[in-house]
C-alpha positions in Angstrom: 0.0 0.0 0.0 2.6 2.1 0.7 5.2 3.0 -1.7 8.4 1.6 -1.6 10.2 4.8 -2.1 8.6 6.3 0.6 8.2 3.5 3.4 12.6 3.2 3.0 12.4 7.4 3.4 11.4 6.8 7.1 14.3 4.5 7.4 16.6 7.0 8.9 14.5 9.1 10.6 14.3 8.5 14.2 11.7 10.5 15.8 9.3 12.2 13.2 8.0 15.7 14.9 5.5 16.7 12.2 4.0 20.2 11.8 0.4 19.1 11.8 -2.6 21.3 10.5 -5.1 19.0 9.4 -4.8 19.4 5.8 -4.4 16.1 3.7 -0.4 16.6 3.0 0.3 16.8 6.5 -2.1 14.4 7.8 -1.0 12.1 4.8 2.8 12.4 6.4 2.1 12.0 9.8 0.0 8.7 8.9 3.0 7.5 7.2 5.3 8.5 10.2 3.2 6.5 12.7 2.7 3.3 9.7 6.5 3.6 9.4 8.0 4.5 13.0 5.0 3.3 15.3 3.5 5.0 18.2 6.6 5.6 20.3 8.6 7.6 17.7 6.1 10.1 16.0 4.2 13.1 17.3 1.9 15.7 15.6 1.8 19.2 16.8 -0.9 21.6 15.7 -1.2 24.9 16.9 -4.6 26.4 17.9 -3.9 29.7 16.0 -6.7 32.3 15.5 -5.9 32.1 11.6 -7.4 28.5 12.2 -11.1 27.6 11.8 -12.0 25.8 15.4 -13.8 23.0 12.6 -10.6 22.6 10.6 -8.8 22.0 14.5 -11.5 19.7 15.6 -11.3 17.2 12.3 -7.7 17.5 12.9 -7.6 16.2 16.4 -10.3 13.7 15.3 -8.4 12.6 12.8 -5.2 11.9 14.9 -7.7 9.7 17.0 -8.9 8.0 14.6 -5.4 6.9 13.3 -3.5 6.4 16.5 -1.4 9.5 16.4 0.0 11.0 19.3 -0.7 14.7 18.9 0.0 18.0 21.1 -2.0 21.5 20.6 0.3 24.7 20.7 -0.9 28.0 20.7 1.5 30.6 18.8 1.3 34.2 18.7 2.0 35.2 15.3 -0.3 37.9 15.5 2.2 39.4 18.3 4.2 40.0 15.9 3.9 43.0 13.8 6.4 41.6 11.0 3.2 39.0 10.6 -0.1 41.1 11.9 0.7 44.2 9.3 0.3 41.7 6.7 3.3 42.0 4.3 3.3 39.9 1.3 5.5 37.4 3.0 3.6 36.9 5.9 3.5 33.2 5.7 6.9 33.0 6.0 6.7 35.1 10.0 3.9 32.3 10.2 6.3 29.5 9.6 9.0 30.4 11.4 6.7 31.0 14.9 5.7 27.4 14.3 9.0 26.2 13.4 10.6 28.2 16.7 8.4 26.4 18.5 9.0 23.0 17.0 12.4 23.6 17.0 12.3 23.3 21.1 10.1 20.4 21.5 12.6 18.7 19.1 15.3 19.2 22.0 13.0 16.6 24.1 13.1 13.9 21.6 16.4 14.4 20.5 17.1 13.1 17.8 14.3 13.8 15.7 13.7 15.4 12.5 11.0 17.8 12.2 8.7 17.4 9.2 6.1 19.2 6.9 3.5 18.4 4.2 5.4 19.8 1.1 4.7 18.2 -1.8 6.4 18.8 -5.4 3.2 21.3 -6.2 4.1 23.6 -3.7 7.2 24.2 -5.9 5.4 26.1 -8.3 3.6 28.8 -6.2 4.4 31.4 -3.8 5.1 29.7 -1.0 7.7 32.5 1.1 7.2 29.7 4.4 9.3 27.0 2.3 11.9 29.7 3.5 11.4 29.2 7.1 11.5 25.6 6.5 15.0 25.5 4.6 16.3 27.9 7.6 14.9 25.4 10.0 16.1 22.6 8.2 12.5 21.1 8.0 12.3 17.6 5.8 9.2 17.4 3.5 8.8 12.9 2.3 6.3 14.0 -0.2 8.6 16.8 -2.1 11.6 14.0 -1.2 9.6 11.3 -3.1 8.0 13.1 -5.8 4.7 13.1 -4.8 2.5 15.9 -6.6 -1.1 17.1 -5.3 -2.7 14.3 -7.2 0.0 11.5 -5.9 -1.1 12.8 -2.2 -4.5 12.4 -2.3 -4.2 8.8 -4.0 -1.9 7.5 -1.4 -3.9 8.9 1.3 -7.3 7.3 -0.5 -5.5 3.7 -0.9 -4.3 4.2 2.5 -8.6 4.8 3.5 -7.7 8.2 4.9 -11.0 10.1 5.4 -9.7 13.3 4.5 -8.4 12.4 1.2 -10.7 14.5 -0.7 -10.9 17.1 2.1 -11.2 20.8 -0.2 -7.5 22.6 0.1 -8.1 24.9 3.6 -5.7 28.0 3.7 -5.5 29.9 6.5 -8.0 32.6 7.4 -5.5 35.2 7.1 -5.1 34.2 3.3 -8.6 36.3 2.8 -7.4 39.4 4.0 -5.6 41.6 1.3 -1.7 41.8 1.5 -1.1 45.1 3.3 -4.0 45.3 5.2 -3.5 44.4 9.3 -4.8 41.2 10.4 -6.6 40.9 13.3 -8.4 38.7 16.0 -11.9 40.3 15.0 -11.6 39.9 11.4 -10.1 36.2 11.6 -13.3 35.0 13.6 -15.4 37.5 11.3 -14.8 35.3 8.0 -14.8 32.5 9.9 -18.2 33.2 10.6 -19.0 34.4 7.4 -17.7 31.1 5.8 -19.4 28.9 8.3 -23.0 30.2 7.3 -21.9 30.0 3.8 -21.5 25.9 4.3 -24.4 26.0 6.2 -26.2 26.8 3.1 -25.0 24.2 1.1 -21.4 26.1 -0.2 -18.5 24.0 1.3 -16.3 25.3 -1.1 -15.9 29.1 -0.6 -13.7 32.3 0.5 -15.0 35.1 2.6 -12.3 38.1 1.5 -12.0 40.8 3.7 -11.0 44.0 2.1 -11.2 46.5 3.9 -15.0 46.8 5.8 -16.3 44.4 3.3 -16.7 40.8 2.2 -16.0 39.6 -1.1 -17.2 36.0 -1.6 -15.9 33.3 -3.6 -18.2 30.3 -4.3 -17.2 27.2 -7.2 -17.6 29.3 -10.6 -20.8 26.6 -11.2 -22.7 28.0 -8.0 -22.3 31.9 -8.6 -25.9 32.0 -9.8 -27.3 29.9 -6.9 -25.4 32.5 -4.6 -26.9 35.4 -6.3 -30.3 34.3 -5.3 -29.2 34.2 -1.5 -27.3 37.5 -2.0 -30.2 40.0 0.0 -29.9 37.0 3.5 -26.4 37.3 2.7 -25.9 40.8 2.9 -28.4 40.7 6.3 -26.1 37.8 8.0 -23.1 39.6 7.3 -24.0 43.0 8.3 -24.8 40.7 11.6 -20.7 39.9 11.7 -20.0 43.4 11.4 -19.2 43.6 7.3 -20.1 47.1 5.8 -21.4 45.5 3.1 -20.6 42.2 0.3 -20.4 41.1 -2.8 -19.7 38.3 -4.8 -17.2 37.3 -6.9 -18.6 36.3 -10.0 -14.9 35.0 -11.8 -16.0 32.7 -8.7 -13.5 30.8 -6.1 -9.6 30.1 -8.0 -7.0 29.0 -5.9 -3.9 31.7 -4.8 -6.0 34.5 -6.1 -4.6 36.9 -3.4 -1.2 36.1 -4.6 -2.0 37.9 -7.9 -1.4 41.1 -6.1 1.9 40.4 -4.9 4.4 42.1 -6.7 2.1 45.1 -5.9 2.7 44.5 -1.9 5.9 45.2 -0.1 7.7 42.2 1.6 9.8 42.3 5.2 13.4 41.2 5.2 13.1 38.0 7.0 14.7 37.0 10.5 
């Protein structure tokens, strides 16, 4: 079931410490670290950020239940941190290190261990600045190692009878707020909201974007029209969160669409 190249990967390693978010890359790798090393040598840590939905924390920890995995919930501060909360267009990479900082000390009581992420071969291709946290932390990523793509992950983790292997891709909720413009407690928990009554109404996949004092929704390009006729509850429920006002987004929802404005957006020197 699983691939050669990858069970031999785990051959070496002995501890994995695996930077856990729920998502199917990471929660793909950390299966693989407990099939591979067993109980006693792996642990998943995810950290109960703001700029995580509470659902997306809950499925994870169900998750590492459900498969046996020993996990531990941190709770960073990235939004302490100004290089981070201002919102620069390499925020992910003040994101990334936080996490990594911390990792980087629990790895001092299972030493030796290597410290591991969900990068696959994809991630390559996009902006990604926190793949420059990882190479300064000297994180190891088995799915970029082995070659696994986006597609390759979520086979392995359906032959493996993962539950999340067709789980939608699940950004962080600071990914909706427009380079340059502040994050903040309030608005995180706003969009969360937002999105929450969006699924509630039958749109699973969607993005709340928070420019400025309003919300700019995202729904699959085939369910525009369906949101259109919802559009005056919409604009009621929202006003509820404390949105000036919405609209939708008729292109409809496209992956890494904030990242088209970032050569526009200043980014911080890193650490």
């Amino acid at each position: 079931m699983i691939p050669d190249s990858i069970q031999h990967w785990f051959d070496d390693c002995p501890f994995a410490l695996i930077a856990f978010s729920g998502g199917v890359d990471s929660s793909l790798v950390a299966a693989l670290a407990r099939k591979t090393l067993g109980r006693d040598r792996c642990l998943a840590v995810i950290s109960a950020s703001p700029s995580l939905k509470l659902k997306d924390l809950d499925e994870a920890k169900q998750f590492a239940l459900e498969q046996d995995i020993p996990l531990r919930i941190i709770v960073t501060r990235e939004l302490e941190n100004p290089d981070y909360a201002d919102n620069p267009a390499n925020r992910c990479y003040f994101c990334k290190f936080t996490l990594y900082s911390e990792l980087k000390e629990l790895a001092t009581e299972k030493s030796p261990c290597w410290i591991l992420n969900g990068t696959n071969l994809d991630d390559q291709g996009d902006y990604r600045p926190g793949l420059q946290a990882a190479a300064e932390f000297e994180v190891r990523s088995p799915l970029l190692e082995c070659g696994l793509d986006k597609q390759a992950v979520r086979d392995l983790a359906s032959a493996m009878e993962l539950r999340c292997w067709n789980k939608p891709a699940a950004p962080c909720l600071s990914s909706r707020i427009p380079y340059g413009e502040r994050v903040t407690a309030d608005k995180l928990r706003r969009i969360e909201s937002a999105e929450s009554w969006l699924a509630s109404k039958g749109f699973e996949i969607c993005r709340v974007r928070h420019p400025g004092a309003a919300a700019r929704v995202e729904v699959a390009p085939e369910h525009v029209d369906a949101l259109g006729e919802l559009l005056p509850d919409m604009e009621s429920a929202f006003r509820t969160l404390g949105f000036d006002h919405c609209e939708i987004d008729t292109e409809g929802f496209v992956s890494g669409k904030l990242n088209r404005k970032v050569s526009e957006v200043q980014t911080r020197p890193p650490h």
